[in-house]
C-alpha positions as CSV (number, residue, x, y, z in Angstrom):
1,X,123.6,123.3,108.1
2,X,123.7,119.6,108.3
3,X,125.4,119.9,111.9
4,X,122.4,122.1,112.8
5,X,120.5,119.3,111.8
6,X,122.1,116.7,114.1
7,X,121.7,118.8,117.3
8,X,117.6,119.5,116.4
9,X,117.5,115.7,116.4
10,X,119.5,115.2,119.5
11,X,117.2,117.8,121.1
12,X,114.1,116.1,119.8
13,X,115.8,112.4,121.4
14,X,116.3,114.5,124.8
15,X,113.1,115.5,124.7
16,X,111.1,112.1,124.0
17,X,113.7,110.5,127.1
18,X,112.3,112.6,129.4
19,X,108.9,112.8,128.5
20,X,109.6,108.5,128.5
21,X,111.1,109.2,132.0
22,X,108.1,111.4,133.4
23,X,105.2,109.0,132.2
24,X,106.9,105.7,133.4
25,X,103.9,103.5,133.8
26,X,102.3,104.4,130.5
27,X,105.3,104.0,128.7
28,X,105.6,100.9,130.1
29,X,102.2,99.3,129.4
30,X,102.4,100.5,125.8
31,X,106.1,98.6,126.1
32,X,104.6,95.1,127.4
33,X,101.6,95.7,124.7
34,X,104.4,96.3,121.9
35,X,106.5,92.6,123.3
36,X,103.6,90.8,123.7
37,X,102.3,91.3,120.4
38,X,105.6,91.0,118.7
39,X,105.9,87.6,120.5
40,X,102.8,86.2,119.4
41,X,103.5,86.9,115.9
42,X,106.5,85.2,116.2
43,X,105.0,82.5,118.1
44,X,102.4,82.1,115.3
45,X,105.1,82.4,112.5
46,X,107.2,79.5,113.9
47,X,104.3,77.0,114.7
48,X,102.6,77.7,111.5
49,X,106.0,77.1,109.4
50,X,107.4,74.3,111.3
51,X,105.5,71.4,109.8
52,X,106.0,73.1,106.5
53,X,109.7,72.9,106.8
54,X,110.0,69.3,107.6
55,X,108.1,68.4,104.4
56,X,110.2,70.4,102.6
57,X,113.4,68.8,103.9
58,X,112.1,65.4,103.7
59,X,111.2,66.1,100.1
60,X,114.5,67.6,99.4
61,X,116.2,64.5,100.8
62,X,114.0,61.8,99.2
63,X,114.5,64.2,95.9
64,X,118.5,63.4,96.2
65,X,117.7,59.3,96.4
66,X,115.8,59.7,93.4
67,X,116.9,59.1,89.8
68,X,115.8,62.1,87.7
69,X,113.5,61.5,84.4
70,X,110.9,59.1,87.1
71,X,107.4,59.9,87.7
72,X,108.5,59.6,91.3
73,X,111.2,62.6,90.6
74,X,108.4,64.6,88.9
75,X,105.7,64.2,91.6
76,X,108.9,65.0,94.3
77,X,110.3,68.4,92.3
78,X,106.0,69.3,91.9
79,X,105.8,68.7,95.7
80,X,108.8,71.1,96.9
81,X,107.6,73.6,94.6
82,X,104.5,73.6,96.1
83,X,106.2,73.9,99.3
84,X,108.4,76.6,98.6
85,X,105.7,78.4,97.1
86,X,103.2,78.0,100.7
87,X,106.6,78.9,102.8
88,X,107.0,82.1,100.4
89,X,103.3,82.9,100.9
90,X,103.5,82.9,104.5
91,X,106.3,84.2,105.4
92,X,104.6,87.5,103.1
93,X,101.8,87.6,105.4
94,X,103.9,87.6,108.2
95,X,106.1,90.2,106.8
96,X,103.2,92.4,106.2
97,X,101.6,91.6,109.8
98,X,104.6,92.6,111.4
99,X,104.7,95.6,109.6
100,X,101.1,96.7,110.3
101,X,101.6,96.0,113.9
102,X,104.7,97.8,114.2
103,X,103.1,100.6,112.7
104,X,99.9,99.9,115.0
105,X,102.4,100.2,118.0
106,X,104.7,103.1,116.5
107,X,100.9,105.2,116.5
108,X,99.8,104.3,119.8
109,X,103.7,105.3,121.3
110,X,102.7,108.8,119.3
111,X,99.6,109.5,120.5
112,X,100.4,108.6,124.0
113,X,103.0,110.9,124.1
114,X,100.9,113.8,122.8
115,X,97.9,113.1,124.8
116,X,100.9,113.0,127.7
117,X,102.4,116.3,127.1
């Protein structure tokens, strides 16, 4: 039964290659559209987070120079904290951007292909 299974999906992969192969240009619009917006997420993600990291290190290193029981140590281990806690925050929302534009570009890849065959 399971080996049954296999084939059904191989046919299903053959299938979906040449409907890819038949509607070249289409495919390859919906392709660029998929990079393009993949890229500036990306883009976005490391622009946005860059600053943040630097602050973070520089905390982190001027946290290590530090003797602990100081108000200076207290506002330093508050400010990574802080940090860690924006970094975590965005990287979420870029998690769940990617995701919804994945699934965006998964739907339109669907839906061209049925409107195709």
């Amino acid at each position: 039964m399971e080996l049954y299974t296999h084939f059904g999906f191989v046919a299903i992969l053959r299938e979906s290659l040449k409907n890819f192969l038949k509607h070249g240009k289409l495919m390859a619009s919906i392709t660029l559209l998929i990079l393009s917006l993949h890229s500036l997420l990306f883009l976005a993600n490391t622009f946005s987070i860059k600053p943040l990291l630097k602050d973070l290190i520089t905390n982190a290193a001027f946290l290590q120079l530090t003797t602990p029981g100081t108000s200076e140590f207290a506002k330093l281990v508050t400010a990574v904290r802080h940090d860690i806690q924006v970094f975590a925050g965005l990287e979420w929302i870029f998690i769940v951007t990617t995701y919804v534009t994945s699934l965006f570009c998964a739907a339109t890849t669907i839906l061209a292909s049925g409107v195709t065959h």
